[in-house]
C-alpha positions in Angstrom: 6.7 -12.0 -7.0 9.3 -10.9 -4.0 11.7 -8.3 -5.2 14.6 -8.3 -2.4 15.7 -4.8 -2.9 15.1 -2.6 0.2 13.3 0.4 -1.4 11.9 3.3 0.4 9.7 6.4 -0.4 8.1 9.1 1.8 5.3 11.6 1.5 6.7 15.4 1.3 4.0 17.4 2.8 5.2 20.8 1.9 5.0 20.1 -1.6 2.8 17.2 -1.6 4.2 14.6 -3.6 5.8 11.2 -2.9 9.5 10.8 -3.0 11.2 7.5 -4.0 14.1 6.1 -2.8 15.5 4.8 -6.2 15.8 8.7 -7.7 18.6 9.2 -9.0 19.1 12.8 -7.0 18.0 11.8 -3.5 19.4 10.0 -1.1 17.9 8.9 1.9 19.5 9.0 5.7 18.5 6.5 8.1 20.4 6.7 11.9 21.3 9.2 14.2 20.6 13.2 14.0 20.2 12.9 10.5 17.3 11.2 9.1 16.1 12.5 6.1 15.6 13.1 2.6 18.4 14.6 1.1 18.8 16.1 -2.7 22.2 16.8 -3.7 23.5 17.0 -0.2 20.6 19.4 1.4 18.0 18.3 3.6 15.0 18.2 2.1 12.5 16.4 4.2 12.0 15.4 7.8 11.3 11.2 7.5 10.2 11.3 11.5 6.7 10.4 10.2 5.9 9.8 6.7 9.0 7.2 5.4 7.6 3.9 4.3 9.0 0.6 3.2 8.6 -1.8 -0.1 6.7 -4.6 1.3 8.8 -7.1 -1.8 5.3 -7.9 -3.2 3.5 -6.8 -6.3 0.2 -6.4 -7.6 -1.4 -8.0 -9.8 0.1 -4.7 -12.7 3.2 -5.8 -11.4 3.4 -2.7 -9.3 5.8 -2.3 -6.0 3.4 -2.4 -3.0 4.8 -0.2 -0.5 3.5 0.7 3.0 0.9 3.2 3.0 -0.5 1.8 -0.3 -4.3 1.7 0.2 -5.0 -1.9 -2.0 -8.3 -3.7 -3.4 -8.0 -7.6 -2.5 -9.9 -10.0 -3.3 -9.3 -13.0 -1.0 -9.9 -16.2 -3.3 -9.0 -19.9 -4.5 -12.4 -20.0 -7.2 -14.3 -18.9 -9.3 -17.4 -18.1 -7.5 -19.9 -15.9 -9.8 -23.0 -17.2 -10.9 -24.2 -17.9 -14.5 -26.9 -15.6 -14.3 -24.8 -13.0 -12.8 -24.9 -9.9 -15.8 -21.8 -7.9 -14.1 -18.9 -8.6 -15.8 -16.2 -10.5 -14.6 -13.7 -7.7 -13.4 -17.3 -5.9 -12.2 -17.9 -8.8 -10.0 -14.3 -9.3 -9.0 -14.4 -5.2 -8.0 -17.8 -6.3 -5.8 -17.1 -8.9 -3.4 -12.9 -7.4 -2.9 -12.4 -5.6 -0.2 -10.3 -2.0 0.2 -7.8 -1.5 3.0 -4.6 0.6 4.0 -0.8 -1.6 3.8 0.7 -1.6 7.5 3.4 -3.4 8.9 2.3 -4.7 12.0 4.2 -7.0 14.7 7.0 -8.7 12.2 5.1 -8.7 9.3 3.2 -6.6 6.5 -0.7 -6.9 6.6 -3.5 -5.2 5.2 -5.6 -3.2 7.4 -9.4 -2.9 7.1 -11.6 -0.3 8.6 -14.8 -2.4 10.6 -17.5 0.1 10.8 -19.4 -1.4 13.4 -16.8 -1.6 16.4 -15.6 1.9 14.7 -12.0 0.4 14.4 -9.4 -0.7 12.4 -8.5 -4.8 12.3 -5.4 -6.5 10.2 -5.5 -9.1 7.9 -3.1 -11.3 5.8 -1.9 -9.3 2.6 -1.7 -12.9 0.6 -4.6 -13.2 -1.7 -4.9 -16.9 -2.6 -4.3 -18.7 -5.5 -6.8 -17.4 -7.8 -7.4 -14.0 -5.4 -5.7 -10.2 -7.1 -4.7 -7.0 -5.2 -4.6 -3.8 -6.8 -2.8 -0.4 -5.4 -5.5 1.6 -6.3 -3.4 4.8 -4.5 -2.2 5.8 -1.0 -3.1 7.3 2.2 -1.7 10.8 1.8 -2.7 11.2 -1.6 -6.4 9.3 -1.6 -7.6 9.0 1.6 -11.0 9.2 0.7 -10.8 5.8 -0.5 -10.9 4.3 3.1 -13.9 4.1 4.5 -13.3 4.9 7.9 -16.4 6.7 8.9 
């Protein structure tokens, strides 16, 4: 499902915690000398670096994707496992997805995967499929260990 709303949040380093754009308290300044974050009229926070946008898209909770989301997909139109699989079916589905970082690359959003053999990261489409799922299952500031980019 699209939601149209622009929607922003950004990553607050000092106090590490992620700001949304929808609080009722913030505002947020795009253009000029003063982009920022600002909470009843003070600057808050910097967005030089760490701003990012609501893709539109949900996952499959219902939850806003927004750039910077790190996101399990699982790219598929069937229903592939076998009979004498054991794993159960959300197990399975967990298995054969695949984890990677929300980037908006060229003119359009993409997820980005981490290829350990060239030791570099490569885009793909952030549509599942018909019968495929993503999942935020958190961010790059707050659970970076969940990229495996080693």
């Amino acid at each position: 499902m699209i939601n149209n709303r622009f929607k922003f949040r950004a990553w607050d380093e000092k106090n590490k915690k992620i700001i949304y754009s929808e609080h009722t308290t913030t505002d947020f300044v795009f253009g000029g000398m003063s982009d920022g974050v600002y909470e009843k009229g003070k600057l808050t926070l910097d967005l030089y670096n760490n701003l990012m946008q609501c893709t539109g898209l949900e996952d499959k909770n219902r939850k806003l994707i927004y750039e910077g989301d790190i996101i399990r997909i699982l790219y598929t139109d069937w229903a592939s496992q076998s009979r004498d699989d054991e794993r159960t079916l959300d197990q399975y589905k967990k298995d054969i997805s695949s984890i990677g970082k929300v980037c908006f690359i060229g003119c359009s959003w993409e997820i980005v995967f981490w290829n350990s053999k060239y030791k570099e990261w490569h885009p793909s489409s952030i549509y599942e499929g018909r019968h495929g799922e993503k999942t935020i299952i958190g961010n790059i500031y707050e659970n970076p260990e969940l990229l495996n980019n080693e």
